[in-house]
C-alpha positions in Angstrom: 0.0 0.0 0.0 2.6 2.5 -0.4 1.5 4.4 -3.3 -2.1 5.5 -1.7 0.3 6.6 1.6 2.8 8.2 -0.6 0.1 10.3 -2.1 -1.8 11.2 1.6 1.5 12.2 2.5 2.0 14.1 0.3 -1.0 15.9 0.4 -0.5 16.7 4.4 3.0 18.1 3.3 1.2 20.5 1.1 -0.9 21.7 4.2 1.8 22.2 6.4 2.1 26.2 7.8 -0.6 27.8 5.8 -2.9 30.3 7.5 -6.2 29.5 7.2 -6.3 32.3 4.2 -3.8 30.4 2.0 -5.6 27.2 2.0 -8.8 29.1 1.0 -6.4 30.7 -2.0 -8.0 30.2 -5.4 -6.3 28.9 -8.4 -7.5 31.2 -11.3 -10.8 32.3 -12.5 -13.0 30.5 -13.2 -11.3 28.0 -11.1 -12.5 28.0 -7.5 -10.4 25.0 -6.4 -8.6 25.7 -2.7 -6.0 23.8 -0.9 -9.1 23.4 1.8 -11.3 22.3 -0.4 -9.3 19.2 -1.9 -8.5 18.2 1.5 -12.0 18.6 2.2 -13.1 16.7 -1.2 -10.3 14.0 -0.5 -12.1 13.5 2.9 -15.2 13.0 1.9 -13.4 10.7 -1.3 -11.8 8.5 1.5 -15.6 8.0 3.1 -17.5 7.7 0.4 -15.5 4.7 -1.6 -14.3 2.7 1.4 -17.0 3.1 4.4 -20.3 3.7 2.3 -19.2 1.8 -0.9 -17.4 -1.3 -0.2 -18.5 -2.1 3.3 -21.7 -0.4 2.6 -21.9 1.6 6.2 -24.5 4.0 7.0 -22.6 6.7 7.9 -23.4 10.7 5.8 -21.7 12.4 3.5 -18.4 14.9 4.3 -18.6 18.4 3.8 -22.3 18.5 1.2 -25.9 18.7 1.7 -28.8 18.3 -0.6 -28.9 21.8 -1.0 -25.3 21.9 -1.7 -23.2 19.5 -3.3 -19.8 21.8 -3.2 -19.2 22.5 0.2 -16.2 19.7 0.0 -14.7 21.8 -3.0 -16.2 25.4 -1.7 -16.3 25.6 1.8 -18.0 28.1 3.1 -16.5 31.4 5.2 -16.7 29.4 8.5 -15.0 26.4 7.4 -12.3 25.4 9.7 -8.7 24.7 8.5 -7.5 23.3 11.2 -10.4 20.8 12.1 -11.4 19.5 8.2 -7.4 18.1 7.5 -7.9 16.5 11.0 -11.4 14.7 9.2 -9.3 14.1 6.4 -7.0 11.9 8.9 -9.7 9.9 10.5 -10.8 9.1 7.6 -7.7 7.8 6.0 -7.5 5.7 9.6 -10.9 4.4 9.0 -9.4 3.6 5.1 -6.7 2.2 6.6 -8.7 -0.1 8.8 -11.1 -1.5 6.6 -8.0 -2.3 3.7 -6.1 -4.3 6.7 -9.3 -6.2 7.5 -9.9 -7.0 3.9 -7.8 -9.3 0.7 -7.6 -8.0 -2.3 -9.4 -10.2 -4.0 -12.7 -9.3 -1.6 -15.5 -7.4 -3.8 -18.1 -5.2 -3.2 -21.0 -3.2 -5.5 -20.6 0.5 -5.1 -23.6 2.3 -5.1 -25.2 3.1 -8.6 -23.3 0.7 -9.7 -24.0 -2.0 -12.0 -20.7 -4.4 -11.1 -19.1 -5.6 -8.2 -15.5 -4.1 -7.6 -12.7 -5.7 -5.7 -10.6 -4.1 -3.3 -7.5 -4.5 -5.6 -9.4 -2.0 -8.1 -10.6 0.4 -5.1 -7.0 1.2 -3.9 -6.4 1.9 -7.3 -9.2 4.1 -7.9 -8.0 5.9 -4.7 -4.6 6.1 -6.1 -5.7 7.8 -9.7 -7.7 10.1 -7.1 -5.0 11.4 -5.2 -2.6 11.3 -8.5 -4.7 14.0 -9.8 -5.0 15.9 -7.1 -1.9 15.9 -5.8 -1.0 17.7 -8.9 -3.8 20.2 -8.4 -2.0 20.5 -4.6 1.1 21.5 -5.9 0.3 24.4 -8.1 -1.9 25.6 -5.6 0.9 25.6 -3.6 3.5 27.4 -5.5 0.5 29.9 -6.3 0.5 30.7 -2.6 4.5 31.1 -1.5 6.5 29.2 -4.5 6.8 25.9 -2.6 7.2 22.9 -4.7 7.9 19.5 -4.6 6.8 16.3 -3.9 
């Protein structure tokens, strides 16, 4: 499993010792993507595929309502920076735990779906997740004080 931590490591380095107001930093118009709002949307990611999907939990949704389905990539003025990276760790705990009691080879049918998965093809799905927006991390990064890097 070292790719999917590679890439949540990865996306906790980008958080490290921004203000609140540099994770809410926008790309450029008509862009609204944030630094808070992928960790937020990673959170929500990290529930969504392992917990409601493949072990079919009833637990809600991270960071939307009905009314609003983009408060995980737009979060509102009173989102907190320092609590939503902390959801973004439990949840990669409760990732963690469910992939440790599961093989590989284990399958489950996500939601809407009309096919059963297997684990083997989750953790990749997670991977191409965090791929992508590891990349959006890291100009959003460099937008905000010229950090790069992996």
């Amino acid at each position: 499993m070292a790719y999917p931590e590679y890439y949540r490591a990865t996306v906790a380095m980008k958080c490290v010792g921004l203000t609140p107001e540099q994770a809410r930093a926008r790309s450029m118009p008509p862009s609204t993507l944030s630094l808070h709002g992928l960790v937020r949307h990673l959170a929500g990611v990290e529930r969504w595929w392992f917990q409601q999907n493949f072990e079919r939990r009833d637990v809600p949704l991270l960071f939307l309502t009905a009314d609003n389905p983009d408060l995980d990539f737009d979060p509102p003025s009173d989102a907190d920076f320092a609590a939503d990276p902390e959801a973004w760790r439990a949840e990669c705990v409760v990732s963690r735990e469910i992939v440790a009691a599961h093989d590989f080879d284990d399958t489950a049918r996500p939601l809407d779906w009309y096919e059963d998965v297997d684990l083997r093809w989750l953790v990749l799905r997670m991977i191409t997740e965090y791929a992508q927006h590891c990349g959006h991390l890291d100009l959003l990064r460099e937008g905000v004080d010229g950090r790069t890097g992996a």
